[in-house]
Structures are given as structure tokens and as C-alpha cells.
N, C-alpha and C positions, 0 to 999 in steps of 0.2 A: 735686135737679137732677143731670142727669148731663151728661157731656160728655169727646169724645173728648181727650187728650192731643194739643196739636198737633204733626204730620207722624208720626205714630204709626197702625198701621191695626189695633193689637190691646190698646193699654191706652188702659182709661178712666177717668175720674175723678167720682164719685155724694158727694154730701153729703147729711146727713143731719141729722132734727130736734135729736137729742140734742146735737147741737155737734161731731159727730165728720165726717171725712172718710175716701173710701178709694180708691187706685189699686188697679186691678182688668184682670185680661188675660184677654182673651176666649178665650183658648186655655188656659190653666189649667182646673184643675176647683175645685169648690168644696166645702168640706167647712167644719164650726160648727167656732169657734174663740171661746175666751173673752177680752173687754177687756180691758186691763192694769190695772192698779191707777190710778185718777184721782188724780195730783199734784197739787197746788195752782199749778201754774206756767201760764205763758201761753202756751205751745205743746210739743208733747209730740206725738215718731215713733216707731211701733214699727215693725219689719221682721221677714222670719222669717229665723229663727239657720242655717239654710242657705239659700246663695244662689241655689240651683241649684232651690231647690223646686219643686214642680208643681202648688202648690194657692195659691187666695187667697186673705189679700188678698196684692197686692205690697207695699204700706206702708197703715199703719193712721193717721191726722194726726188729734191731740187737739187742736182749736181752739178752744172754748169750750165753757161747762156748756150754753149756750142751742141755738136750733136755726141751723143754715146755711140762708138765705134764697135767697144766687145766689153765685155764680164769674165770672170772668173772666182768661183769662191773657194778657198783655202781645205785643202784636204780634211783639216782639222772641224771647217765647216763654221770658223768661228769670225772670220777674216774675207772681204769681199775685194777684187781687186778692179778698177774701172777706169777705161783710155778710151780717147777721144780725141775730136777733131781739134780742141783748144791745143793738141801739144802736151796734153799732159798724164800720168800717172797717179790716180788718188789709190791710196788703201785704205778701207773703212773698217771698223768695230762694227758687224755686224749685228752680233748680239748686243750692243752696249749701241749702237746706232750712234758714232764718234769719227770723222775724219779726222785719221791719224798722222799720215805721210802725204803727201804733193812732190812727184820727182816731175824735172821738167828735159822732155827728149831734144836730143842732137837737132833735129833740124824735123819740121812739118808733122804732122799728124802722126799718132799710136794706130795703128789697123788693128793688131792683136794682140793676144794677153795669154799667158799659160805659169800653173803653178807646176813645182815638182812635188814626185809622188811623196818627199815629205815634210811637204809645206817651209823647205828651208830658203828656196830657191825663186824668183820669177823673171817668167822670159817676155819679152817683146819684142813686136816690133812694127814698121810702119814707113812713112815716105823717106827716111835718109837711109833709105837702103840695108839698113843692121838689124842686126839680131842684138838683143842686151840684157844680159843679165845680170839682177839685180839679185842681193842680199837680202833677205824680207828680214834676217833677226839686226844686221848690223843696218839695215836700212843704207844702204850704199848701191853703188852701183860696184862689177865684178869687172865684166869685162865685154867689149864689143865684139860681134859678129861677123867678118866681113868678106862676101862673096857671093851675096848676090847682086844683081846688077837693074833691079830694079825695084818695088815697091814689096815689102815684106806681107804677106797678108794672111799668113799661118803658122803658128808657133806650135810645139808640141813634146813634152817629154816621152819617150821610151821607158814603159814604167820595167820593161823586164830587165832593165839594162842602167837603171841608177841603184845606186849603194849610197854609203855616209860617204863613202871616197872618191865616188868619179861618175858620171852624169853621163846618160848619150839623148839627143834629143835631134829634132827636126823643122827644119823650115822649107814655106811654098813663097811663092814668091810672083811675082807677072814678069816676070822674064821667063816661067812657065818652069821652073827650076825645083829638084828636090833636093836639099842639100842637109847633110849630117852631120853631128859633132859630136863630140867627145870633150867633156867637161871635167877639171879638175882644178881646184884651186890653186893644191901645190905646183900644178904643173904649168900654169897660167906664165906667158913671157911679158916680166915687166917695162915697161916706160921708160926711154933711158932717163928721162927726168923724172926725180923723183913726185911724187903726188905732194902736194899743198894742202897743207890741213884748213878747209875751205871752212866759214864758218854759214852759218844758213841763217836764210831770212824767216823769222817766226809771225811776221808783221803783216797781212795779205794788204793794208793800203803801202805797203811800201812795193808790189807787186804791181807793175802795170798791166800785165795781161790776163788780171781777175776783174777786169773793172772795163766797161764800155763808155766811152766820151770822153770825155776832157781827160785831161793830164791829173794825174794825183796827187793830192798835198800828203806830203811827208810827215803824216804828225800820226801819233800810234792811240789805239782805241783799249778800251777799257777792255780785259776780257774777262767780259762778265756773260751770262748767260745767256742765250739765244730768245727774245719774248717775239711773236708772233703773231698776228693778228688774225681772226677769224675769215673763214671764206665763204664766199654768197653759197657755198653746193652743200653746208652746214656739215663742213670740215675744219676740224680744231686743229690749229698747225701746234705739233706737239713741240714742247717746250723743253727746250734740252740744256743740261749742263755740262759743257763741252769746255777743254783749252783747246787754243788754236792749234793747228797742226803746223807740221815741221814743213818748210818747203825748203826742197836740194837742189839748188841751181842746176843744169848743163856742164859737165867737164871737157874739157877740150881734147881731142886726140893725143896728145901728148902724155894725158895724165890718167889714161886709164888703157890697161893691155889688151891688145889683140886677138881674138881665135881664128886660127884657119880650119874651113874644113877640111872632114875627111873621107868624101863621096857628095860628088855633084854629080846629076843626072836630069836631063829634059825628061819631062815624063804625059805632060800635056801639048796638046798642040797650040792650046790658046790659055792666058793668063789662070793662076791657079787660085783658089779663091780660100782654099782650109786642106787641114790633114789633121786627121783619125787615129791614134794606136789601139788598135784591139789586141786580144792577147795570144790571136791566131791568124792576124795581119795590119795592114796598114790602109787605111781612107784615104784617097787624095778627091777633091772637086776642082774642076772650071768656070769658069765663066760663064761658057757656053751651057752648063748646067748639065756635063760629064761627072759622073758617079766612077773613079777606077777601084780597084780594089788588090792590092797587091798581098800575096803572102810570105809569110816568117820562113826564115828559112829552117829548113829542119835540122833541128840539136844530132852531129855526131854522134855516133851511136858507138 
């Protein structure tokens, strides 16, 4: 995935299978440069050792062993949100360059990522078939999505159509499906069990699915500041002062409410791959590498 840097007209930001990311300036040139040494830690920046350089990347972001799926950055422009093939959900400090949160999804892989238009809200989704949305201020998860019938692979808010009170947004899906909702917290149908106040793991060696090989010893690490060693492509991995981030388990069906939609429609003939809101229609894609383009209906007059 690529994607410009927002109010920016010359750096951009490309993710990458390996788990790596990288800010990149269209006016730079490009020249091979080697990766730095892969730490074992849970995010990891290199920068190059003069500021002034002419070549890229601009910053090189170690985010996971697995591959980067989608991005998204926070309306506010201050907040980066990033899912992937590990199953998981990071939110970073963009400007402060800090993983903040780690949520971990229901079941296989994040596909997509989407903020609301005011940064209260984030949607996902990916192989257990849901839509989910999560609280970016309470850092929680809201409520699941359920009705499509295959692999989620586009999220998206209706910016004409959210308020502080009630949300409408959209998903595509490979079961070729367009399917809408209507969002509301008050209005959300609780769990006949009540939720359990889950406490979270702060510790990533007590995480086994941050870590490749063996089994992990259960013993907790110093959190002290990130040091890093230099890279052969004369890239200084920058040194950061970070506490660990919060990681929020999986809740189990029981303990988090339901939304049903309200309009499902085929709208592709073959698996759908994203969707668009514009402010005078709507984007869907395929697979097949179909462009539709549907329009808004028109305001009563």
C-alpha cells in the first residue's frame, strides 16, 4: 500500500510484505541501501546519519516479522493506524514515533483499516468475516460486525452521514457484497453476559505471537529505552524513548455486541477488493480490476 503523507505534496508512505515500512520523498533520488540488523523488539526506526541527505528512504519503520496489509492516519494527522498479516492492530504516535496500543483480531489476518471523520472511531476488518469497531479514545473494542459471509477487504465511513451521535459506514467484502451500517453507541444490543473487566498484558515476552522460535521465558524486561545499532547502508537506527505499549487480548463473542446490517447488495461479480466515499458518490473495486462508481442519492428537495 502506498499513500501520501497528509498536507505533504512530496513524501510518501509504501508498506511492505516483509513487515517493514518506509517514508519516501519524491524529490530525493534513490540509491540500494542495506536493513539494519532485525531486533527482537516491537517497533524499531532507522533514519539516515545526515539530515540533509539527498537519497531515500527518509525513515526506514520495523513493524512486524509478518507483511503490512493497510494504513491509515488519524484525521487529526497525528496518529497512524496499521494491520497486518500477524493478526494484529498497532496505533502509533506518529509525531512522537511511539507504539501506543496492540489490539489482537478474532480470528486470521486484518485486510483493512479505516478512521472516522472525527478521529473517535476505528473500523476493521479481515479473515473472520467482521467488521469491528474499535474506540481509539477508550482504546476498546465497540462492537462486531456481522454479515458478511466472507473475507472483509474494505472498510469505510460515510463522512456525510456521521455526527458526535450515530455513524453510517460501509463494507466490501469477497463474497462480492456491499453492505451498510448504522452506528450508535447508545443504541448498540448488549451481551446477555455481562463484559469482564479483562486486564492486558503490558509485557511483549509474555506474548508468544511477537516472537519467532522457541517458546518464551516468562521473565519481564527492563523498560528502558530502545539502543540500536548502526547499519552497513550508513543508517543510524534512531534511538527512541518509548514505554511499552498496551496489548488488548481477543474478546470472545459473548462479551462484546453485535451489529446488523442495514442494506446488503451484490454489487460485483467477482470478489471486491476496497470502497471510496466521495462527496458526490461512492468507489467500489474488484479483483478483476473493475473501477464501479455509484452515485449519492439526491437530497429531497
Amino acid at each position: 500500500m502506498v499513500k501520501w503523507l497528509p498536507d505533504s505534496e512530496h513524501l510518501f508512505m509504501a508498506s511492505f510484505d516483509d513487515g517493514s515500512m518506509m517514508i519516501l520523498d519524491k524529490e530525493r533520488e534513490d540509491q540500494s541501501f542495506s536493513l539494519p540488523d532485525i531486533l527482537k523488539e516491537h517497533f524499531q526506526i532507522t533514519k539516515p546519519t545526515n539530515k540533509n541527505s539527498r537519497h531515500n528512504p527518509v525513515a526506514h519503520w520495523r513493524v512486524s516479522d509478518k507483511g503490512i496489509t493497510a494504513f491509515a492516519f488519524s484525521p487529526n494527522r497525528q496518529f497512524i493506524c496499521i494491520v497486518g498479516k500477524d493478526g494484529l492492530m498497532r496505533t502509533i504516535d506518529y509525531t512522537n514515533e511511539r507504539l501506543c496500543d496492540v489490539f489482537v483480531s478474532y480470528y486470521g489476518r486484518f485486510l483493512c483499516v479505516a478512521w472516522s471523520p472525527d478521529g473517535n472511531y476505528i473500523l476493521t476488518g479481515g479473515q473472520d468475516d467482521l467488521v469491528t469497531i474499535w474506540s481509539f479514545k477508550e482504546t476498546r473494542i465497540i462492537a462486531r460486525c456481522q454479515g458478511h459471509r466472507s473475507w472483509v477487504t474494505g472498510v469505510a465511513f460515510d463522512p456525510l452521514h456521521c455526527d458526535d451521535k450515530a455513524y453510517r459506514f460501509a463494507s466490501v467484502g469477497e463474497d462480492c457484497k456491499l453492505i451498510l451500517w448504522d452506528f450508535s453507541v447508545n443504541a448498540l444490543h448488549q451481551p446477555k453476559q455481562s463484559m469482564n473487566r479483562l486486564s492486558v498484558l503490558r509485557n511483549y515476552s509474555e506474548m508468544s505471537f511477537f516472537k519467532k522460535g522457541d517458546a518464551l521465558k516468562k521473565n519481564k524486561r527492563k523498560r528502558s529505552s530502545l539502543l540500536f545499532r548502526n547499519s552497513t547502508s550508513e543508517l543510524l537506527l534512531h534511538q527512541q524513548q518509548q514505554q511499552l505499549p498496551t496489548i488488548h487480548p481477543a474478546l470472545k463473542k459473548c462479551q462484546v455486541p453485535f451489529l446488523q446490517p442495514i442494506v446488503k447488495q451484490t454489487i460485483h461479480p467477482d470478489p471486491c477488493v476496497d470502497i471510496v466515499y466521495r462527496m458526490d458518490s461512492i468507489v467500489t473495486t474488484d479483483r478483476r480490476g473493475r473501477i464501479r462508481v455509484w452515485s449519492r442519492p439526491q437530497p429531497s428537495k
